[in-house]
C-alpha positions as CSV (number, residue, x, y, z in Angstrom):
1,X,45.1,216.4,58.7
2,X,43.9,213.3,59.5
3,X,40.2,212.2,59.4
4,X,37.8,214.8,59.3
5,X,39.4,217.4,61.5
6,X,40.0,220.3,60.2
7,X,41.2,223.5,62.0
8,X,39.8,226.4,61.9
9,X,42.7,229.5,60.7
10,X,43.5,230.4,65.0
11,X,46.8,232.1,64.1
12,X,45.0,234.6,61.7
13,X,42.2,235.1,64.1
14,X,44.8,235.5,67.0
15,X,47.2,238.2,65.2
16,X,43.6,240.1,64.0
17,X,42.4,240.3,67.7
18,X,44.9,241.2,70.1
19,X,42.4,242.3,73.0
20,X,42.7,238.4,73.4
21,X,44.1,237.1,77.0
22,X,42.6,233.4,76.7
23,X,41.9,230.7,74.9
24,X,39.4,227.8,76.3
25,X,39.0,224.5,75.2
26,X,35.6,222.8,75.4
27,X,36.9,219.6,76.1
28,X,40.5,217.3,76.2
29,X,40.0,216.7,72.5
30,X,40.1,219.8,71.6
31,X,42.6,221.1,73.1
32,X,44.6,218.0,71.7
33,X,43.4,218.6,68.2
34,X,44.8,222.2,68.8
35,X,48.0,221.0,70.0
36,X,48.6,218.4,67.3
37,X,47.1,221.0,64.3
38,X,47.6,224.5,65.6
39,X,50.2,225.1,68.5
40,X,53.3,225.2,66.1
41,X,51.6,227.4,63.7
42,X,51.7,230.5,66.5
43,X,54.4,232.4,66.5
44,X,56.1,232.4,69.7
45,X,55.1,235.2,71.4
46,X,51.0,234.4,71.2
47,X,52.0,230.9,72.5
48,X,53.5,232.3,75.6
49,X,51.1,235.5,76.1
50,X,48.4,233.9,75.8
51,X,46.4,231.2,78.7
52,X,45.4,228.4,77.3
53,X,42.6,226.3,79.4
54,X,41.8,223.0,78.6
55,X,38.0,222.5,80.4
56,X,35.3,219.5,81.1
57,X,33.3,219.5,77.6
58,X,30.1,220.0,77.5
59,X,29.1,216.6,75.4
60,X,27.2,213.8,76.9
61,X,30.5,212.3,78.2
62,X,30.0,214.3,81.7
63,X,26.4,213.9,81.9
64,X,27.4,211.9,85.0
65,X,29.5,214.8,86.5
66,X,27.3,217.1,88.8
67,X,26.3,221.1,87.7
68,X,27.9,222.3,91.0
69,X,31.2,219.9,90.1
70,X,31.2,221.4,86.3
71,X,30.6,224.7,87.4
72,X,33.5,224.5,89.7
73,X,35.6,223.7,86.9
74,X,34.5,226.1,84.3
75,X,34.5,229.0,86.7
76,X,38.5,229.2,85.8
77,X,37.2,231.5,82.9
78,X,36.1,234.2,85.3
79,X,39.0,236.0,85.4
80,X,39.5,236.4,81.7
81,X,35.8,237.6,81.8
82,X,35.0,241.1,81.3
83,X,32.1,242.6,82.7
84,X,30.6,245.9,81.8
């Protein structure tokens, strides 16, 4: 890996909970860090079962954006949500 990144082990954590629908990213790095250091490590049937959203991080870099506008965006985990 380049730099300091280092992934954390996602396809053992993955195959050890299979209750697991979604996967969010907390930003467009991340999600690019998984692609380029995780993704091909999946076997293909978690890769394709699985939803994969990329959202707005939470870092200072969308301290211009509006709450309502963020919340907007982030509300796409609802659905993968369960409630009580």
């Amino acid at each position: 890996m380049a730099g300091s990144e280092a992934a954390n082990d996602l396809p053992r954590l993955l195959a050890s909970l299979p209750a697991v629908r979604a996967v969010a990213f907390n930003g467009a790095k991340a999600a690019q860090s998984f692609r380029r250091h995780v993704q091909g490590q999946l076997p293909e049937g978690t890769r394709s079962s699985l939803a994969w959203l990329a959202l707005p991080s939470t870092s200072p870099a969308n301290a211009g954006s509006s709450v309502q506008v963020l919340t907007e965006q982030w509300r796409v985990l609802a659905p993968w949500l369960r409630h009580p």
